[in-house]
N, C-alpha and C positions, 0 to 999 in steps of 0.2 A: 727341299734343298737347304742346305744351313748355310747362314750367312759368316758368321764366325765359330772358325774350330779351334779349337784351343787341345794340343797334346799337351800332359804332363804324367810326371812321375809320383805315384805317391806309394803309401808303405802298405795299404792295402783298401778294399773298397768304403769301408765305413769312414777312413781320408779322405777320399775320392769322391762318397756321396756327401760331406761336410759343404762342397764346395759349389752344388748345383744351382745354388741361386746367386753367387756373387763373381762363379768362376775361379778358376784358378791362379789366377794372378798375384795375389797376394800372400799365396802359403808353398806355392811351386811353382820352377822354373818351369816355363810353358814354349812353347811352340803355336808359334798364331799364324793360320791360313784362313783364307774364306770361298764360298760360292762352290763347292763342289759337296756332293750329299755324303758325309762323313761314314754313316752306318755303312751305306755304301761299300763305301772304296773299303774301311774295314774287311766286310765281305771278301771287293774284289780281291784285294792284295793276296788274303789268305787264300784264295784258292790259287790265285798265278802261281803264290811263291810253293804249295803243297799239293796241288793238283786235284784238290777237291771241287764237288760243283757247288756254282753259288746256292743251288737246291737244299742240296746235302746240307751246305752251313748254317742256313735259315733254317735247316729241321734241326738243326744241334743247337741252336738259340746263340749261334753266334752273331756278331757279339754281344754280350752280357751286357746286359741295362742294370747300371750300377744303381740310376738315380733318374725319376723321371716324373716329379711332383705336377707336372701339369697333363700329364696321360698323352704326350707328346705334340702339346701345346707352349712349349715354353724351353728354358734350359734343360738341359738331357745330361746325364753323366754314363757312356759305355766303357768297360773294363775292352782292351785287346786280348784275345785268346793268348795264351801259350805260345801256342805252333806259329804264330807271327809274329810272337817277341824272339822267339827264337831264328827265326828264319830271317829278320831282320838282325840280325847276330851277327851272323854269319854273312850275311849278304856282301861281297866285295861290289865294286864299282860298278864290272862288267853285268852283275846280276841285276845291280840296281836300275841299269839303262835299262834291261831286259824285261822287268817288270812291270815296270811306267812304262814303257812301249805298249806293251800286253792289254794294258789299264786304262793308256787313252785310245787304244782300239776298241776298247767298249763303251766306252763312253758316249759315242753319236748313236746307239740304241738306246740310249736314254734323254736323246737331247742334249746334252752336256758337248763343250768343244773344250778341250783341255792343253794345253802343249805341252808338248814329250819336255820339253829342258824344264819347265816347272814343276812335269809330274816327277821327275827324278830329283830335282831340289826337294822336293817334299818328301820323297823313301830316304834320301840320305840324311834329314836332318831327322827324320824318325828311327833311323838305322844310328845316328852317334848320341840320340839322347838316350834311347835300349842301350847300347855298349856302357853309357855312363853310368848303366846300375850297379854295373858289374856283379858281385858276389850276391849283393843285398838280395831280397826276396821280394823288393819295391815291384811294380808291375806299371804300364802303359797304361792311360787310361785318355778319355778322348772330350772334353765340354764343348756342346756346341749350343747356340743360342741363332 
């Protein structure tokens, strides 16, 4: 489980993997949560919001390991898929409650206790930093340590 996650934006992954030992805090606006398994919830989201299984996504090597100098011992850099920058796009209000409901129902099969109001503070503030990319080609990408 990661203790600090850090989302930001960058213009593509060799940005992104620049950042794995000091974080991104100093080159991108970020997004700071902790104590929930990042790779994870990646996963989960993408399949709540597209209906794939978590199986399926682990066999597509979702999500992409940008950066992971210590063989996952240490800071980690994963890029977010597409299909959940996207899906986070689009997502209104209504979807985002619907989501994080879905998300902290899975969550006590892994031991995890999560609250639904937290888990959706967390898809919206990931839902308005994706909308901030707008046109750009920048992409999601997730530091945890």
């Amino acid at each position: 489980m990661s203790t600090i996650i850090k989302f930001f934006v960058a213009p593509d992954h060799a940005a992104a993997a620049a950042v794995v030992d000091a974080g991104p805090d100093d080159f991108f606006e970020s997004l700071t949560f902790g104590n929930f398994d990042a790779e994870e919830a990646l996963i989960e989201w993408e399949g709540i919001f597209t209906g794939r299984t978590f199986e399926d996504l682990v066999a597509a090597d979702v999500p992409d390991i940008v950066a992971d100098p210590g063989d996952g011992e240490g800071p980690v850099v994963l890029a977010a898929s597409r299909a959940l920058q996207d899906a986070l796009t689009v997502a209104d209000e209504q979807r985002l409650v619907e989501v994080g409901r879905l998300w902290v129902a899975e969550r006590p099969a892994d031991g995890e206790v999560l609250d639904e109001g937290i888990a959706v503070w967390i898809l919206s503030g990931l839902a308005d930093l994706v909308r901030a990319i707008g046109p750009k080609p920048d992409s999601l990408y997730c530091w945890t340590a």
